[in-house]
N, C-alpha and C positions, 0 to 999 in steps of 0.2 A: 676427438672421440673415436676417428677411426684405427688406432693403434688399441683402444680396450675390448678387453672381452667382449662379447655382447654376451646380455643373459637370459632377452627373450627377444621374439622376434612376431610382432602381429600384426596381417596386415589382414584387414577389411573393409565393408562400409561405415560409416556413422551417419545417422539421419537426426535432424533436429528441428524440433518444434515451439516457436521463441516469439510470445507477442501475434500470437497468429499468424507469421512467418515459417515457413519448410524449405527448407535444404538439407542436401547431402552430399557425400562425398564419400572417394574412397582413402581409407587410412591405410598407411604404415610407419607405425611406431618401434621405434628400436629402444631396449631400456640394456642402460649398462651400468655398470657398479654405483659410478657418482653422476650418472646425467643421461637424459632423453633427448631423443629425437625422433620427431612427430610431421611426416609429411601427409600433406594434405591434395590431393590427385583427384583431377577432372577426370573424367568421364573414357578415356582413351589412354590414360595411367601418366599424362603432364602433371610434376610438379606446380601444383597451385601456392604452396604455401609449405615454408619449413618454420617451424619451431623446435626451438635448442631450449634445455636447463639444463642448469646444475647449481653446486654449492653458491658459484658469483650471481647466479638472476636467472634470466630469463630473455630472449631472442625470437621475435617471430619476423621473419623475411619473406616477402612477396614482389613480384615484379615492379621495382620504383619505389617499395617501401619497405622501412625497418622499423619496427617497434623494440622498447626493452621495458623491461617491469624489473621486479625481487622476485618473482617467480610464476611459474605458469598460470596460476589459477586469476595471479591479479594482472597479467598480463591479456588471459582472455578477456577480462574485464573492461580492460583496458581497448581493447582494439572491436571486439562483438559488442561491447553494451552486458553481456552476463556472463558468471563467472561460470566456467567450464573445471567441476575438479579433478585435474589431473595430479595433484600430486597426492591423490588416492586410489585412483585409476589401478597401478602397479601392483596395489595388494590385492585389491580385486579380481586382476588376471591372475594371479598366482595361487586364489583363493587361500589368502593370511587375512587378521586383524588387521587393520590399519593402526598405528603409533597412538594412545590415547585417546580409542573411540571405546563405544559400548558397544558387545560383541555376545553373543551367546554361539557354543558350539552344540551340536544333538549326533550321537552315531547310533547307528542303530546296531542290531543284534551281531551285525559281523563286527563292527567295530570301525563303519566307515561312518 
């Protein structure tokens, strides 16, 4: 992935509230034409956790452990217990529809 464009670049927190469970972390996510990557950073900016997609699957790598799924969202599932969805995530930064949801758009007088 590191020879592609990158075409957004976000890094911050995520906080998550799961089962009466809380944690967070800090994110940085890179999305490129066909695939992401999504590191996952303690507290002092250590990689805790990377996860890879693209077209073949899905890859989350942490220290002593490798997961793989079809794709990120059944991968979270797979590795948290709940599904995290990220391969809707990307239109939501970009503020697009996502592929086959139901979407209403409203601009107002200027046109925005």
């Amino acid at each position: 992935m590191q020879s592609e464009r990158v075409h957004f670049v976000l890094s911050g927190r995520v906080a998550v509230k799961h089962d009466g469970n809380r944690s967070s972390s800090g994110v940085r996510w890179m999305h490129y034409a066909g695939a992401d990557e999504l590191l996952l950073l303690a507290p002092f900016g250590q990689t805790v956790a990377r996860i890879r997609s693209d077209m073949r699957g899905a890859v989350l790598d942490m220290p002593f452990k490798h997961y793989a799924a079809k794709d990120a969202d059944e991968l979270t599932q797979q590795v948290l217990g709940w599904r995290l969805p990220l391969s809707g995530l990307r239109y939501w930064v970009l503020a697009l529809p996502a592929p086959k949801s139901v979407f209403d758009i409203e601009h107002d007088a200027n046109g925005q």
